[in-house]
C-alpha positions as CSV (number, residue, x, y, z in Angstrom):
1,X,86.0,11.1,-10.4
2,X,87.5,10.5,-13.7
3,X,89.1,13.9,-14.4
4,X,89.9,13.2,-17.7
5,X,86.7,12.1,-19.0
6,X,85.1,15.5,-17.6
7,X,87.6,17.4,-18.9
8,X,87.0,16.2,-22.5
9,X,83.3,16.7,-21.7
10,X,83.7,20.2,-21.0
11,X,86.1,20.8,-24.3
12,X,83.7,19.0,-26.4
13,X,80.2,21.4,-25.0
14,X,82.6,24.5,-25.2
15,X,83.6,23.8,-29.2
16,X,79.6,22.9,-29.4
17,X,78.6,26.4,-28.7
18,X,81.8,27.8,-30.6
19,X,83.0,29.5,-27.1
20,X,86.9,29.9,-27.2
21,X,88.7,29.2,-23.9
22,X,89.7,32.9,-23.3
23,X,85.6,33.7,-23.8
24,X,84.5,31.1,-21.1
25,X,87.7,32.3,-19.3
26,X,86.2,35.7,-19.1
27,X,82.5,34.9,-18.2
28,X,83.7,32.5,-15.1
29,X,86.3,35.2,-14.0
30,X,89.1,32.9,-14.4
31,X,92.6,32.5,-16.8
32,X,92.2,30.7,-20.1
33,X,95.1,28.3,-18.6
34,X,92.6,27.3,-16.3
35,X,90.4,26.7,-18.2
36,X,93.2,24.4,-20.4
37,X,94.2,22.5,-17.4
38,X,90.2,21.6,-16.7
39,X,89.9,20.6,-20.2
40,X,93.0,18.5,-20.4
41,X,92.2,16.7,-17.0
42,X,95.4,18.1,-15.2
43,X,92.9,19.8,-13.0
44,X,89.1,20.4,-11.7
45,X,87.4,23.6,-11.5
46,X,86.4,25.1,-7.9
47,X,83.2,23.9,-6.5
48,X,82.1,27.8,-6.1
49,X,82.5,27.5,-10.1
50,X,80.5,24.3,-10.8
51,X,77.2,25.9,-11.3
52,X,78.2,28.9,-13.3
53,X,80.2,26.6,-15.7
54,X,77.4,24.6,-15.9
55,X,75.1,27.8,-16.8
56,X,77.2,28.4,-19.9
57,X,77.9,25.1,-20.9
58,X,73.9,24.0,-21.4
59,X,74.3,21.3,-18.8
60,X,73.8,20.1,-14.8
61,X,76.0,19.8,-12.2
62,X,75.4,16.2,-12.3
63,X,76.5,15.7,-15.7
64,X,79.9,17.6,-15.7
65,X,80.5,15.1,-12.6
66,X,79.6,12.5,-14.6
67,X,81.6,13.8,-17.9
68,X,78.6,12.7,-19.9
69,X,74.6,13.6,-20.7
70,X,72.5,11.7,-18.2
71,X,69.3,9.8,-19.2
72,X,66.4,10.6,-16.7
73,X,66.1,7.0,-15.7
74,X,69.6,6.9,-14.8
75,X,70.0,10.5,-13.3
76,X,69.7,9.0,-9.5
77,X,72.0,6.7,-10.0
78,X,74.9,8.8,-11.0
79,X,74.0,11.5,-8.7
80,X,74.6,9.3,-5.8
81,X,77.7,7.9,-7.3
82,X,78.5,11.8,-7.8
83,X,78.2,12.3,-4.6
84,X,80.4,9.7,-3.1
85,X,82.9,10.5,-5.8
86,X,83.0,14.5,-5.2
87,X,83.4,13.5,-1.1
88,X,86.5,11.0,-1.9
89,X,88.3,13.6,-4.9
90,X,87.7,16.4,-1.6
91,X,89.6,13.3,0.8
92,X,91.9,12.9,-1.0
93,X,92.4,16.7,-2.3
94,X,92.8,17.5,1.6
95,X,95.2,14.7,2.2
96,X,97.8,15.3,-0.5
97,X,97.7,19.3,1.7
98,X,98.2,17.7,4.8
99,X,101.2,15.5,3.4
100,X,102.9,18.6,1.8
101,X,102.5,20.6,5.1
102,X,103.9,17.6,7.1
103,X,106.7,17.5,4.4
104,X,107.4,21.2,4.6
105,X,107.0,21.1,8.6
106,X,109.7,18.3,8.3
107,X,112.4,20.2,6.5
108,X,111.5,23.4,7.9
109,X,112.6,22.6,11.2
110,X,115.9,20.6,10.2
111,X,116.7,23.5,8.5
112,X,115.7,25.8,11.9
113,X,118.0,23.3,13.7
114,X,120.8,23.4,11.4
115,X,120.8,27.1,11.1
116,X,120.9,27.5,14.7
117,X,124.2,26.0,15.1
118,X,125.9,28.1,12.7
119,X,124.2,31.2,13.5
120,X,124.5,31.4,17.0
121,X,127.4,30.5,19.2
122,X,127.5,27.5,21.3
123,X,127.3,28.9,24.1
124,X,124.2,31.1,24.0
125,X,120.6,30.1,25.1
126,X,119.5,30.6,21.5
127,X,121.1,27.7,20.2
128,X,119.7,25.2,22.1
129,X,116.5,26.7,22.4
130,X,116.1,27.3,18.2
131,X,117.8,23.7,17.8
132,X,114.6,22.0,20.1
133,X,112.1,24.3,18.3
134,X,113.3,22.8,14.7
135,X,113.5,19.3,16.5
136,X,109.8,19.8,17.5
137,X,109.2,21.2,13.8
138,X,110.2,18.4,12.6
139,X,108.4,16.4,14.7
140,X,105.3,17.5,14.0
141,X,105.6,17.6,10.4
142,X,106.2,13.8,10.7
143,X,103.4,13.1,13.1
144,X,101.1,14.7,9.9
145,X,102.9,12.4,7.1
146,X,102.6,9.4,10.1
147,X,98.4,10.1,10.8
148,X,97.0,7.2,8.8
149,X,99.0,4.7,10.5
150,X,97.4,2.5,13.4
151,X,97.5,4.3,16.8
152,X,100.5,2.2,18.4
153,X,102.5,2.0,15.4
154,X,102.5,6.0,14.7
155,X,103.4,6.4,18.4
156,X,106.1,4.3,18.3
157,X,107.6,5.8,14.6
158,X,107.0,9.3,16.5
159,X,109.4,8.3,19.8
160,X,111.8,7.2,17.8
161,X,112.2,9.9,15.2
162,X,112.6,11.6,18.0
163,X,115.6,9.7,19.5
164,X,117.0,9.3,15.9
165,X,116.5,13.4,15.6
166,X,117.8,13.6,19.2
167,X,120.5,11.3,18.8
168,X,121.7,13.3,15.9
169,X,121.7,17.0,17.4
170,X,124.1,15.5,20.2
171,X,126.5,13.9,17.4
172,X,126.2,17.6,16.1
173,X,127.4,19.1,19.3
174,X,129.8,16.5,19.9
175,X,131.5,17.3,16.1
176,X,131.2,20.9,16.7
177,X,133.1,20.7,20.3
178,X,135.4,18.5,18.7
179,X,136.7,19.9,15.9
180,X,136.0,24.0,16.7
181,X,136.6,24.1,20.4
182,X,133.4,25.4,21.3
183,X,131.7,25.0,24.5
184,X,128.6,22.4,24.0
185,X,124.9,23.5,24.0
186,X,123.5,20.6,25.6
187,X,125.0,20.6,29.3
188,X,123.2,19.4,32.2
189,X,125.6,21.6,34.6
190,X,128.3,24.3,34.1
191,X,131.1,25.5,36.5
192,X,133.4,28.1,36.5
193,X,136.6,27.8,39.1
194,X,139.2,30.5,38.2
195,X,140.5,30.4,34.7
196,X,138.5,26.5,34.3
197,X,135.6,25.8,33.1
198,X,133.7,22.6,33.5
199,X,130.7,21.1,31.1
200,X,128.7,18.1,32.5
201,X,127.0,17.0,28.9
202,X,124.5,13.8,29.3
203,X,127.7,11.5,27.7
204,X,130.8,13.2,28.1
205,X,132.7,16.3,30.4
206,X,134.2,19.0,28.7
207,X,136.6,21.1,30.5
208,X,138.1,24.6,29.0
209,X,141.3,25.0,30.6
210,X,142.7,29.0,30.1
211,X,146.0,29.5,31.2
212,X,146.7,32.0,29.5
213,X,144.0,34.6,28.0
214,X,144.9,34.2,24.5
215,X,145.3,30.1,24.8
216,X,142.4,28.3,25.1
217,X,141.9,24.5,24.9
218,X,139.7,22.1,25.4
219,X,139.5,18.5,26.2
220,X,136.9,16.2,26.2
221,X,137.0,13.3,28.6
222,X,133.9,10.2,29.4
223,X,131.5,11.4,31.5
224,X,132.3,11.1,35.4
225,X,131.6,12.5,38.1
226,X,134.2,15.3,39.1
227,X,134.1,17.6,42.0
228,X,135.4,21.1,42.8
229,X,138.8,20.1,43.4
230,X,139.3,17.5,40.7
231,X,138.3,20.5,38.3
232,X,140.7,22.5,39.2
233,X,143.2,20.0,39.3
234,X,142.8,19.0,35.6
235,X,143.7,21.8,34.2
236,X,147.2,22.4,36.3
C-alpha cells in the first residue's frame, strides 16, 4: 500500500471540490492534522473512516486504496490486489504494536528490578520477589520482540536471556553485599546462632558477625558447607 501515492490522491480530489482540510476535518469528525498527515503520506486514515471519506471525496473505496481512478476493466484487478495489500499494511501495523509492547515490557521490568534493590532493603521478601517479577517482565517483553524467529532458536535466545538477566541480578547482589554490608536477597538458607548470622547464597556464604550492637561486619567467604559449630566459631 503505497501511502504516499494515496495521500496525494486524496489532496488532489479535496483541492478538486475546493474543500479545505479543516472542512473535511469537520465532516469526518476528525483534526485537520489528521487530515495533513493522510495527505502527506505520514499516515492512513482508520478503516471505520474509509467509506465516509470516500462519500465526500466523489470516489470508492477501491480507488483511495489504489491512489488512483480505476477503469472498469481493471477494477477486479486492483481490488484483489487491494485486498492483499490492506491485509499486509494491517500485519505489519499489528507487528510494529507487538514490537513496541515487547520493547516497553523489556525495560519495564529492568527498571521494576532495578528499583527493587534500592527501594527495599536486602533483607525483606519484597526484594527478591519485585526483582523476579521485573526479571519475568523482561522476559516476556523479549519472548514478543523474539516471536518470528524459528521455534528452537527463540527458545534457546529466551533461556539464555534468562541466565544473562539471572547472571546479572546475582552480580547485583553480590556488589551490593560487597560494598554496603547488606545481607543478600538470594539465599538458599539463613541461620541465626546468638549474635551470628549465616547466609548460604548459590555461590558464596555470607556471615554477619555482631559483637557488639553498634558494630556490625560482614565477610564474605566461597561457598562451603558449614555447620552449627563452625558458624559460631567464625565469628569468635
Amino acid at each position: 500500500m503505497n501511502q504516499d501515492k494515496i495521500g496525494k490522491f486524496i489532496s488532489k480530489l479535496r483541492k478538486d471540490k475546493n474543500i479545505t482540510q479543516e472542512q473535511l476535518a469537520e465532516k469526518l469528525g476528525v483534526t485537520s492534522k489528521s487530515i495533513s498527515r493522510w495527505e502527506n503520506g505520514r499516515t492512513m486514515p482508520d478503516v471505520s473512516l474509509f467509506e465516509p471519506l470516500c462519500t465526500e471525496l466523489g470516489i470508492t473505496i477501491n480507488e483511495l486504496l489504489s491512489g488512483e481512478k480505476i477503469n472498469k476493466k481493471d477494477y477486479q484487478d486492483k481490488f484483489e490486489e487491494n485486498i492483499l495489500n490492506t491485509i499486509n499494511y494491517s500485519n505489519e501495523k499489528l507487528e510494529k504494536s507487538r514490537n513496541i509492547i515487547g520493547i516497553f515490557l523489556l525495560i519495564f521490568g529492568f527498571l521494576v528490578t532495578l528499583t527493587s534493590l534500592v527501594i527495599f532493603p536486602s533483607e525483606s521478601s519484597f526484594s527478591s520477589i519485585y526483582s523476579v517479577l521485573g526479571s519475568i517482565i523482561s522476559l516476556i517483553g523479549f519472548a514478543k520482540l523474539t516471536r518470528k524467529i524459528n521455534y528452537s532458536r527463540r527458545i534457546f535466545l529466551n533461556y539464555g536471556f534468562l541466565i544473562l538477566f539471572s547472571t546479572f541480578l546475582f552480580i547485583l547482589d553480590f556488589i551490593n553485599v560487597k560494598l554496603n554490608n547488606e545481607a543478600p536477597m538470594f539465599s538458599k538458607e539463613t541461620i541465626t546462632i546468638d549474635t551470628t548470622i549465616y547466609y548460604d547464597t548459590p555461590f558464596y556464604d555470607v556471615f554477619r558477625c555482631n559483637t557488639n550492637l553498634k558494630n556490625e561486619y560482614w565477610v564474605i567467604e566461597s561457598n562451603k558447607t558449614y555447620n552449627e559449630e563452625s558458624i559460631i566459631k567464625y565469628c569468635k
